[in-house]
FINU-364463 format. One record per residue (C-alpha): x, y, z. Coordinates in steps of 0.2 Angstrom, whole numbers, plus 5000, padded with zeros to 4 digits. Example, Ala and Ser with C-alpha at 12.3 -4.5 7.8 and 13.67 -1.06 7.14 Angstrom:
2
506249785039/506849955036/
***
This chain:
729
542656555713/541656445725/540456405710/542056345699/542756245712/541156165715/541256125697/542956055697/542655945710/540955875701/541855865684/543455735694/541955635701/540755625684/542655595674/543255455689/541655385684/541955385665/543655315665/543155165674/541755125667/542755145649/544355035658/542954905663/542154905647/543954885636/544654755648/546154885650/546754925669/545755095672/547555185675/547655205657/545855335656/546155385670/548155445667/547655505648/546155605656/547155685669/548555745657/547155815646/546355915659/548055965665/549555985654/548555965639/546956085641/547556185654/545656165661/546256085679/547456165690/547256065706/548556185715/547456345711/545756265714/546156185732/547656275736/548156235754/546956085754/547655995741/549055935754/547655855767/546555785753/548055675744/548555645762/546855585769/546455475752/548255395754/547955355771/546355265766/547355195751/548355115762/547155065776/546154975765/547654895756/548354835773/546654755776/546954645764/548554575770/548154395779/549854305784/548854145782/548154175764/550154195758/550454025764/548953965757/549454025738/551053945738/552853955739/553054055723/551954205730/552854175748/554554225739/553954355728/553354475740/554754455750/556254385744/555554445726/555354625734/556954625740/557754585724/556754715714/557154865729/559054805727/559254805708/558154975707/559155085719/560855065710/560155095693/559055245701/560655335710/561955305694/560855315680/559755475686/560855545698/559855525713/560455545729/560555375738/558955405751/558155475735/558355305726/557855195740/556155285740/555855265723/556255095723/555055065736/553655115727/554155025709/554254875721/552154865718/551254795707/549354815712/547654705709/547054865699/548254815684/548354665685/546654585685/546154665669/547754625661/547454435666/545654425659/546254515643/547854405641/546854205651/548554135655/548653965664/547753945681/549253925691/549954085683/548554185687/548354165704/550154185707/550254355698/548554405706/548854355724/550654455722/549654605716/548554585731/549954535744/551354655740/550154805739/550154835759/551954765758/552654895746/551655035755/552654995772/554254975765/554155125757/553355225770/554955165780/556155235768/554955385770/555055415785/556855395787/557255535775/555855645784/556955605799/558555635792/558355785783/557655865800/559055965809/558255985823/558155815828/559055685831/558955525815/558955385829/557955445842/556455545828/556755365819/556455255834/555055365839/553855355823/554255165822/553655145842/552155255838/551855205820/551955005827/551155045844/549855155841/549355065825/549354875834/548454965850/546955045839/546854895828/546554775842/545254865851/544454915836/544454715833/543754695849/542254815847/541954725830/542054555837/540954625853/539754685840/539954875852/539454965835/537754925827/537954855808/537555025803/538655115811/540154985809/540955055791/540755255798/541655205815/542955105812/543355255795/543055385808/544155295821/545655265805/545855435798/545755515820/547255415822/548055455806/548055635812/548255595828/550055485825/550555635816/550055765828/551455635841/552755615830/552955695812/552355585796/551855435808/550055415803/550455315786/551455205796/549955195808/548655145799/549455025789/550054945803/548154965810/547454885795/548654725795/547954705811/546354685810/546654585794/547354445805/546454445821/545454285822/543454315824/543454475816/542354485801/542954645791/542154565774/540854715775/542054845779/543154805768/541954805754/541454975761/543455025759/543554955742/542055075736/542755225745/544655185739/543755185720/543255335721/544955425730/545955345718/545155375702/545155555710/546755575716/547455495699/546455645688/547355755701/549055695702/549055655683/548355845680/549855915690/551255825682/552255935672/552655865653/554055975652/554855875669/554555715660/555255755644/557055785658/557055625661/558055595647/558855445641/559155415661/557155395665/556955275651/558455185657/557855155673/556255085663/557354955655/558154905671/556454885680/555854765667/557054675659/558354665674/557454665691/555954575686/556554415677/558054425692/556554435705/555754295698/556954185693/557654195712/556054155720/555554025708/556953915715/556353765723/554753765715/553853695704/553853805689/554453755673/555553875664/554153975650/552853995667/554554085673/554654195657/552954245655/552954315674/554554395670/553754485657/551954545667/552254665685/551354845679/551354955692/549655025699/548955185705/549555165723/551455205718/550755365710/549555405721/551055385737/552455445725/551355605724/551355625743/552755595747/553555725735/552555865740/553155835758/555055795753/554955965741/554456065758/555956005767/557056065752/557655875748/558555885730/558055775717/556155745725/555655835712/555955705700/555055575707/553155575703/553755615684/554955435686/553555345694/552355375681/553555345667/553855195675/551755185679/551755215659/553155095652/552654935659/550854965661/550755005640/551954885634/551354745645/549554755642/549854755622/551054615623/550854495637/549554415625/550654355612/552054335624/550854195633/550554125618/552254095610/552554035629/551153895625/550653965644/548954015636/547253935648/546453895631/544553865630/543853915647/542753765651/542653815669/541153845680/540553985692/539153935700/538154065711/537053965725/538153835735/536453715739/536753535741/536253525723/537753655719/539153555729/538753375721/538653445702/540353545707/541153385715/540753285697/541353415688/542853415697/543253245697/543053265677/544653395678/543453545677/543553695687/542153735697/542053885707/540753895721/540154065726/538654125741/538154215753/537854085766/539254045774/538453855779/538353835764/539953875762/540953805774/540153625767/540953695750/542753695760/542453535768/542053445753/543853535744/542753625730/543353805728/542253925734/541954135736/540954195753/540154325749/539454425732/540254365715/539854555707/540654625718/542254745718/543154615730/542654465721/543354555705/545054585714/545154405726/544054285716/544854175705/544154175690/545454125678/544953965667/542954005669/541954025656/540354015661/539254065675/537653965682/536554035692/535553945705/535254035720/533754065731/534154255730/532854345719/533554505722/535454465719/535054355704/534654475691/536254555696/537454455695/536754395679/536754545672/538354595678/539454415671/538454445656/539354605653/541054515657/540954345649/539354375634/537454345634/537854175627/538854105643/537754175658/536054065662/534854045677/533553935686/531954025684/531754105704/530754265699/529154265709/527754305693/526554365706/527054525712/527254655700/528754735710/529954565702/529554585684/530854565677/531354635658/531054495643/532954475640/533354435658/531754305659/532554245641/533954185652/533054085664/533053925655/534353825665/534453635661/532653675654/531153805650/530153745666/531753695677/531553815693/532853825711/531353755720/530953645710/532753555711/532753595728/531153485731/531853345721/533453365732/532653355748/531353205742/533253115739/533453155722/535153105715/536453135701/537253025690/538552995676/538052885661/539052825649/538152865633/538752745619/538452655602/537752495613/536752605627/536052765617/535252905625/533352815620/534052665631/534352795644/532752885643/531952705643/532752655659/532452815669/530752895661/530353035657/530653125676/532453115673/533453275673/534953295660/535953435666/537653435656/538553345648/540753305645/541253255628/542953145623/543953305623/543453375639/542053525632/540653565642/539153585635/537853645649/535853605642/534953755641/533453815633/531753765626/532353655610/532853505612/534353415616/535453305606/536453185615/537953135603/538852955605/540452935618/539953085630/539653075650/537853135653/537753215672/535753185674/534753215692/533753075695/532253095704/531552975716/530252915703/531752885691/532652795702/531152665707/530752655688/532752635685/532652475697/531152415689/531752435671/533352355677/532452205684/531452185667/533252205657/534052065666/532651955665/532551995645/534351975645/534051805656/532751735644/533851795629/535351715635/534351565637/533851575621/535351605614/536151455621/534851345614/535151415598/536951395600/536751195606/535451165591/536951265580/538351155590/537150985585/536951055567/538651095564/539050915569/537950835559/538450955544/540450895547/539850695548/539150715532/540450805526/541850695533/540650525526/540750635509/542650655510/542750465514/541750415498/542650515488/544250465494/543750285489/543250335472/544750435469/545650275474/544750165465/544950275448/546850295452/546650065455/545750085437/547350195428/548450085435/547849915428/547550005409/549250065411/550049885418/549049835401/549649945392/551749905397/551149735394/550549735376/552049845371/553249705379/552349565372/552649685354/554149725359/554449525357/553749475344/554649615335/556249535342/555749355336/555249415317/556749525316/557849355323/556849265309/557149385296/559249375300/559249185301/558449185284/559549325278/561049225283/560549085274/560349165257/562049245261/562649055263/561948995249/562849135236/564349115245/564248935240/563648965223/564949085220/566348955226/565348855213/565648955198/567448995204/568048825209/567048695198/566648595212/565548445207/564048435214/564348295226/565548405238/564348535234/563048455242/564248395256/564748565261/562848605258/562748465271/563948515282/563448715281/561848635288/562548545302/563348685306/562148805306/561148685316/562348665329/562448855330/561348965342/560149075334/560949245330/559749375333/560149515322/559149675330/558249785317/559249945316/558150095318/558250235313/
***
């Protein structure tokens, strides 16, 4: 028995291990292997029975994990970090939450017959969305910045707030459903110990951390040890107090000024992987097909309510006043999954509500994970194409996370983001960092492969990772680790590794990598040229200054390090080939302080060849001015001339044509004068038969004859001319 037990417990932690490393490796949420490989083991198989193995410790074991569930959640919960993230995430986790509670409880109680308490938990725990689902789902689905980071830093927020409303409900019920006690005074008492006890602890546990009373080493056991004694303890006072407790113990410590809980909560977030991937295998095992398949038409009911009634009402409530247009409104309608912390609480609190006989609790662990299920399933396959009919889509992830926040780091970040390019900052070294800040680039304190960078880093829009820290050690992880996320391709480094000692060789494909802005480009290398006051610039590359002129200007010490193009791509130089340089792109070089002399040199040579061109070409343009007036005198004399001549011919045509009119008037008379002779003549002839005719009629001697030939010639004579005209024809 001890044997099989023994091999249970290694089969749930080699099987948590499995179905993360598959979820992280799909880009799916790590629920879904972990849901499908506890209902195998369980219902399916019939190989895990969690209530045989562990019997009476199955109780403690969910109870303890839960607690740390919710510890480490509540860590989490900085009041400041909600107003930093928006209005939008403000309203969601409270005025949001409260819409979802009060939409879910109705259509729990009437459409699954719950009693009222009954639905008031269960919507308490639907109310959650959790990072554990949603950050996957974001990288699969790359929505728009803003939309990311509002449905991540719900995910993150509402966790902790979730968990206390619904260990509120909780503990209401517990209360009520004693009879030996009375509801107001049991109720009034967890809430003074849950609050008290929880804010005491925290503080003093605050205290010690700020005091530095534990050493580093000893920090993450104590304040663990320290949470779970006062879980039990909070119990041991007052019945089902402890969640309370250390939820209220977490918030805490999350907000007490000077408190650094970075390295425990990192600690939490390893320790809260492995409970939940375990108790998820557990609880999923344990769940009964047979009690989902009751739920009927009334669990899938409930389904449709929660996300196509409470969600698009919760966001479409909050979203008032801000900023968001109506398709960012949609597509967060459509994406809220829940996560493994409403199971892994659901689960709980059944078990404890089923020992006090409470009707209907039963029901609640198979509802949840229907509910768990439903949105996490449908979501993930469609939130994609939902985005992408939206338009809401990020589009070609141009953005920058750069490891190492070095001077170098911040200046090439600050370009970049003066280019509209998102540049994310992320180190170790909180100077470093806290320069980052001050200068408004975004940063990340602390490791960037991380479990808590994966969760509260935000990563959406970036496509590419630069790595150029001083940290040997670190580097080849978080190389190795983005290159698994993002692709060999998009993951590069400055060469940091130290040759030398054969404990830092490092393998051929990770040296293959180190060729950042250049084969022989290494972090001390640009961090000498920094300090020597090397700088970076922009240049214009264009048709009338090329990449040649550049190279001429600076020499050959300048430093191309990326470059924009016209429609906003990065391309980051890397590599041992060279580099082309296409026309109408900003180049962002570092300039040593060699190129920088040479620069003022070469422009000093430039101006006075542009000087003594200018010069020249005003010479040539005077001698061009003198020839061009030269060239229009002899053209305007050439006009003049012939002007003259045309005159002169036009002088000549007009005298041949005055001759001409005259020759023909001078006919034209002439004609007349013949013609006037020719009538006169005519006439006479006519005369002289008329008188020979009165001859021959009359017998007139000869005598009066020759008087009236007299007399016709007096007459005629004393007559003008007749001019008879010629008739033409």
């Amino acid at each position: 028995m001890v044997e099989h037990i023994t091999g249970m417990l290694a089969l749930i932690g080699v099987l948590s291990l499995l179905c993360q490393w598959v979820g992280w490796k799909l880009r799916l949420p790590a629920i879904l292997p972990l849901l499908l490989c506890g209902l195998l083991l369980g219902p399916g198989l019939g190989i895990l029975d969690p209530d045989a193995i562990f019997g009476d410790l199955l109780f403690p074991i969910i109870s303890l994990g839960v607690a740390v569930i919710l510890f480490e959640g509540a860590l989490t919960l900085n009041f400041k970090e909600i107003k930093d993230h928006g209005r939008m995430v403000t309203n969601l986790v409270s005025v949001g939450a409260l819409v979802t509670w009060l939409v879910i409880v109705p259509a729990a109680h009437f459409l699954m017959g719950f009693e009222w308490s009954i639905a008031a938990l269960f919507g308490a725990l639907v109310v959650v969305t959790g990072p554990t689902v949603i950050v996957p789902m974001l990288r699969s689905v790359q929505p728009k910045s803003n939309l990311a980071s509002i449905l991540r830093w719900e995910g993150i927020v509402i966790d902790p707030i979730g968990a206390l409303m619904a260990v509120l409900v909780f503990e209401y019920i517990a209360v009520s459903n004693d009879p030996t006690t009375h509801v107001l005074h049991a109720l009034g008492l967890t809430l003074a110990i849950g609050f008290g006890l929880g804010a005491a602890v925290g503080y003093f546990v605050g205290i010690a951390i700020r005091n530095n009373v534990f050493p580093h080493y000893l920090r993450n056991t104590a304040v663990l040890t320290i949470m779970l004694g006062v879980f039990v303890g909070s119990n041991l006072l007052q019945h089902e107090s402890g969640l309370l407790t250390v939820t209220v113990m977490g918030i805490l410590l999350a907000n007490m000024r000077g408190v650094d809980i970075a390295d425990i909560l990192e600690f939490k977030e390893t320790l809260t992987v492995l409970l939940i991937s375990a108790l998820f295998i557990l609880l999923a095992a344990r769940l009964d097909s047979g009690a989902m398949l009751d739920l009927g038409f009334g669990g899938i009911a409930v389904l449709l309510v929660v996300m196509f009634v409470a969600r698009p009402l919760s966001i479409w409530i909050s979203g008032l006043g801000t900023n968001l247009s109506s398709k960012d409104k949609w597509f967060l309608s459509w994406v809220a999954p829940r996560g493994i912390v409403a199971a892994a609480i659901s689960s709980l609190f059944a078990i404890k509500l089923e020992a006090v006989g409470l009707e209907g609790a039963s029901s609640i662990v198979p509802l949840v994970f229907l509910v768990i299920i439903g949105t996490v399933v449908i979501q993930s396959l469609t939130a994609g194409r939902w985005a992408k009919y939206l338009g809401v889509k990020e589009g070609s992830n141009q953005g920058l996370l750069i490891f190492g926040a070095s001077k170098f780091s911040r200046e090439l970040a600050s370009i970049l983001i003066s280019r509209n390019i998102k540049v994310v900052l992320a180190d170790n070294n909180w100077d470093s960092i806290r320069q980052a800040r001050m200068e408004n680039i975004p940063v990340y304190f602390g490791n960037p492969a991380s479990e808590h960078a994966e969760t509260y880093m935000d990563l959406s829009g970036v496509g590419r990772v630069l790595v150029m820290s001083p940290y040997r050690q670190l580097n080849p992880l978080v190389t190795f680790y983005f290159q698994d996320l993002l692709g060999v391709e998009k993951v590069y480094g400055l060469n940091n590794a130290d040759s030398g000692s054969a404990r830092h060789q490092l393998s051929e494909s990770y040296l293959k990598r180190l060729c950042l802005f250049g084969e022989n480009i290494s972090y001390a290398k640009i961090a000498s040229l920094m300090a020597k006051g090397a700088v970076l610039k922009v240049t214009n590359i264009t048709e009338n200054f090329t990449y040649e002129h550049f190279k001429k200007r600076y020499g050959e010490t300048a430093m191309p390090l990326v470059y924009l193009t016209k429609d906003g791509k990065v391309k980051v130089l890397a590599g041992a080939a060279p580099f082309e340089y296409p026309v109408g792109i900003e180049l962002i070089s570092l300039l040593p302080q060699e190129a920088q002399e040479q620069a003022v040199i070469q422009r000093a040579l430039d101006e006075e060849a542009e000087r003594k061109a200018k010069a020249l070409a005003e010479e040539e343009a005077k001698a061009a001015a003198e020839a061009r007036a030269i060239r229009e005198a002899e053209e305007a004399e050439q006009r003049a001339i012939e002007k003259a001549r045309r005159k002169e011919e036009e002088l000549a045509q007009f005298e041949e044509q005055e001759k001409a009119r005259l020759l023909a008037e001078e006919e034209a008379a002439l004609v007349k004068k013949e013609a006037a002779e020719l009538a006169k003549e005519q006439a006479i002839k006519e005369q002289a038969k008329k008188a020979s005719a009165a001859l021959a009629v009359d017998a007139t001697p000869i005598e009066e004859v020759a008087d009236n030939t007299d007399k016709v010639s007096s007459d005629d004579e004393a007559k003008p001319d007749t001019v008879v005209e010629p008739k033409t024809v």
